[in-house]
C-alpha positions as a Markdown table, in Angstrom:
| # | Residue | x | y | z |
|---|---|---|---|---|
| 1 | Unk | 294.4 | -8.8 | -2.3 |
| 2 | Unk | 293.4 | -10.9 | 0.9 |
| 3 | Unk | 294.6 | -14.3 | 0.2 |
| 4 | Unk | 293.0 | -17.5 | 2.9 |
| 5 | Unk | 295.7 | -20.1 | 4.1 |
| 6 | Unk | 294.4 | -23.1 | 5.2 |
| 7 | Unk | 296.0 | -26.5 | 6.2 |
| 8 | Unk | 294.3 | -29.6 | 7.9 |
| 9 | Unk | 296.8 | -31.0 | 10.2 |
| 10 | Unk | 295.1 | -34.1 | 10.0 |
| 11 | Unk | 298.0 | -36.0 | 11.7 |
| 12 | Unk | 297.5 | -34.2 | 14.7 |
| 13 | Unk | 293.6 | -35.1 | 15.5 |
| 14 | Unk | 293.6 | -37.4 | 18.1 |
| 15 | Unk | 296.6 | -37.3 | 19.4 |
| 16 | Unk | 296.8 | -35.2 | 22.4 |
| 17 | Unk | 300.7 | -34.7 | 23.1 |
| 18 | Unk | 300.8 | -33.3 | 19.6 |
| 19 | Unk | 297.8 | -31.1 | 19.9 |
| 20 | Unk | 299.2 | -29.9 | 23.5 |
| 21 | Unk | 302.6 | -28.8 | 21.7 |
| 22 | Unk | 300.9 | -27.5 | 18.6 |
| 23 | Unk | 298.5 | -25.4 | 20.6 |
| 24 | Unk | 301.8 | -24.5 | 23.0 |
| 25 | Unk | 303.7 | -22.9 | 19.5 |
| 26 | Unk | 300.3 | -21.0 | 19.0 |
| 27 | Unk | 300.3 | -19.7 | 22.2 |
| 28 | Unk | 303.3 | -18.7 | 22.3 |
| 29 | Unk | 303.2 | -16.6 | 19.6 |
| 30 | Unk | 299.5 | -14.8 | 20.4 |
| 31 | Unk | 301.4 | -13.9 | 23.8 |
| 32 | Unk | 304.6 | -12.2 | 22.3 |
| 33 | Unk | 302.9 | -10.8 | 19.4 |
| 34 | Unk | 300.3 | -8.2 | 19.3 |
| 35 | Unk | 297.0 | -9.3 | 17.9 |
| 36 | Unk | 296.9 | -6.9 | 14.6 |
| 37 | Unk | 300.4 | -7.3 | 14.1 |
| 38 | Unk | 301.8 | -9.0 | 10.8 |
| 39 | Unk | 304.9 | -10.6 | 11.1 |
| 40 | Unk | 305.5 | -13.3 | 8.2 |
| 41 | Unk | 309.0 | -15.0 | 9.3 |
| 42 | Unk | 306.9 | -15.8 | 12.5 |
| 43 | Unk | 304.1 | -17.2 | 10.5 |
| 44 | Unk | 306.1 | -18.9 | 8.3 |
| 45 | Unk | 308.2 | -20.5 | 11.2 |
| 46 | Unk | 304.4 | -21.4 | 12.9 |
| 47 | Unk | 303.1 | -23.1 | 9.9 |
| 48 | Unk | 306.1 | -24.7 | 9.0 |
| 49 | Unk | 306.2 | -26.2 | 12.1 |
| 50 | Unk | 303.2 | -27.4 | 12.5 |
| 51 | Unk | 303.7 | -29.0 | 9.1 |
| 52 | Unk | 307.0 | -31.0 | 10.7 |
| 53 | Unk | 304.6 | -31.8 | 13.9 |
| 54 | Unk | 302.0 | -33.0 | 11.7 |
| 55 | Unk | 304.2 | -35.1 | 9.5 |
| 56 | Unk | 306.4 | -37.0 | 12.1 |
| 57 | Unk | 305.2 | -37.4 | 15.9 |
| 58 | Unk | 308.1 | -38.5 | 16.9 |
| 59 | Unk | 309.7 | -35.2 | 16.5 |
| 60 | Unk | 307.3 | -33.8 | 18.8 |
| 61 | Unk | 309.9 | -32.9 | 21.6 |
| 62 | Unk | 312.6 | -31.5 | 19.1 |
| 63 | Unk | 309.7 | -29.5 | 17.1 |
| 64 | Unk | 309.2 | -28.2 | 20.4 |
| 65 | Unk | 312.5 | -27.1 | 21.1 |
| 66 | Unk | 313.5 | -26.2 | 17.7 |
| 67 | Unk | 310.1 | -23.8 | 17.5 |
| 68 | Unk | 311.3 | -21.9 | 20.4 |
| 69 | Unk | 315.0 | -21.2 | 19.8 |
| 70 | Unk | 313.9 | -20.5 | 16.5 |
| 71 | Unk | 311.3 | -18.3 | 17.7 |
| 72 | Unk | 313.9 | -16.4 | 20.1 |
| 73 | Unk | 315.8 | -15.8 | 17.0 |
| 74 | Unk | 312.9 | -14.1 | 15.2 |
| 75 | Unk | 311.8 | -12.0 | 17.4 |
| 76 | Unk | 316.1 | -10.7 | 18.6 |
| 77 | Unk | 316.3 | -12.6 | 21.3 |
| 78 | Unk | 319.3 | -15.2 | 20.1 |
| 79 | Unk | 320.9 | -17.0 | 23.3 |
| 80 | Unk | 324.7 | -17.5 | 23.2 |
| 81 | Unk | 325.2 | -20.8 | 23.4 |
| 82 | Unk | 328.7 | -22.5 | 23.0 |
| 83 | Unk | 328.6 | -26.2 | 21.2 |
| 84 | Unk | 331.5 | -27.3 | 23.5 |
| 85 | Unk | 329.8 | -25.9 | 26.3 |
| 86 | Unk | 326.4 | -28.4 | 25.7 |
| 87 | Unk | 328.7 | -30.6 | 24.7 |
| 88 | Unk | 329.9 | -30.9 | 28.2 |
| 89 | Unk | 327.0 | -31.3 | 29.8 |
| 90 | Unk | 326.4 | -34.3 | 31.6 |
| 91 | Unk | 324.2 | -37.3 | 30.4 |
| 92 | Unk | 321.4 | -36.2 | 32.9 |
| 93 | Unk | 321.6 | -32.6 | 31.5 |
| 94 | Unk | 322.4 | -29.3 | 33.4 |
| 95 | Unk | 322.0 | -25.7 | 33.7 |
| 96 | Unk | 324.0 | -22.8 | 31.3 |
| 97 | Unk | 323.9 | -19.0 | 31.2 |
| 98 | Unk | 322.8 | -17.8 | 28.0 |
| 99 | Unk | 325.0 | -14.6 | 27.9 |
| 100 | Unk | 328.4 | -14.7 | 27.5 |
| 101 | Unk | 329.3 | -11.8 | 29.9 |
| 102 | Unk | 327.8 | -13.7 | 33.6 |
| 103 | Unk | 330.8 | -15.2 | 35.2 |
| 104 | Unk | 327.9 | -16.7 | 37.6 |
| 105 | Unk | 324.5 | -18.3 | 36.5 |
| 106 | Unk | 321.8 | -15.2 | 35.6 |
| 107 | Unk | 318.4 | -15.4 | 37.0 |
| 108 | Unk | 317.6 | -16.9 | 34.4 |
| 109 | Unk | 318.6 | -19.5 | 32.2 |
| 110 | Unk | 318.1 | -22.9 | 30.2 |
| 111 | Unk | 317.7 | -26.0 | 31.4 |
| 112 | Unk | 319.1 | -28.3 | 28.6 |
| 113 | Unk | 319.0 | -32.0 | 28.6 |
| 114 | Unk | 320.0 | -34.6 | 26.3 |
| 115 | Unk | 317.0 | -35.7 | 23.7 |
């Protein structure tokens, strides 16, 4: 049968920074997934969270970040990222290619700084 799931997310009202990376998750997913399409681990990561968003603002930024790598993962698009390699990043942060072939920086990359 149809079952409803519904969670308040009390913790979030009135707070705009977590409400802007909430709704940022939620878009996210309505722009990578189609609208009829039913894809559980996706939900699951969404709801969960929004759970840990709701629970701990502090977290906001690695919630955030966590959501989208996770996200990535998901949906078969894992980056290749090396621990020593973010490791070695300096304390402002820096630039890495995510695929393991480029000698040279891709088009596109990550940006990764120190949280």
């Amino acid at each position: 049968g149809e079952t409803n799931h519904v969670t308040l997310f009390t913790g979030l009202r009135g707070e705009l920074d977590l409400i802007t990376t909430g709704m940022r998750m939620v878009e996210m997913v309505n722009a990578l997934l189609q609208v009829e399409e039913v894809n559980e681990p996706v939900f699951v990561l969404l709801v969960e969270s929004l759970r840990q968003l709701n629970a701990d603002a502090s977290s906001a930024v690695h919630v955030w970040l966590y959501f989208q790598l996770q996200l990535a993962i998901v949906l078969g698009f894992e980056p290749y990222i090396e621990k020593a390699e973010v490791e070695a990043l300096a304390e402002e942060g820096g630039a890495r290619g995510l695929d393991r072939r480029c000698a040279r920086l891709p088009s596109w990359y990550v940006r990764l700084w120190p949280l």
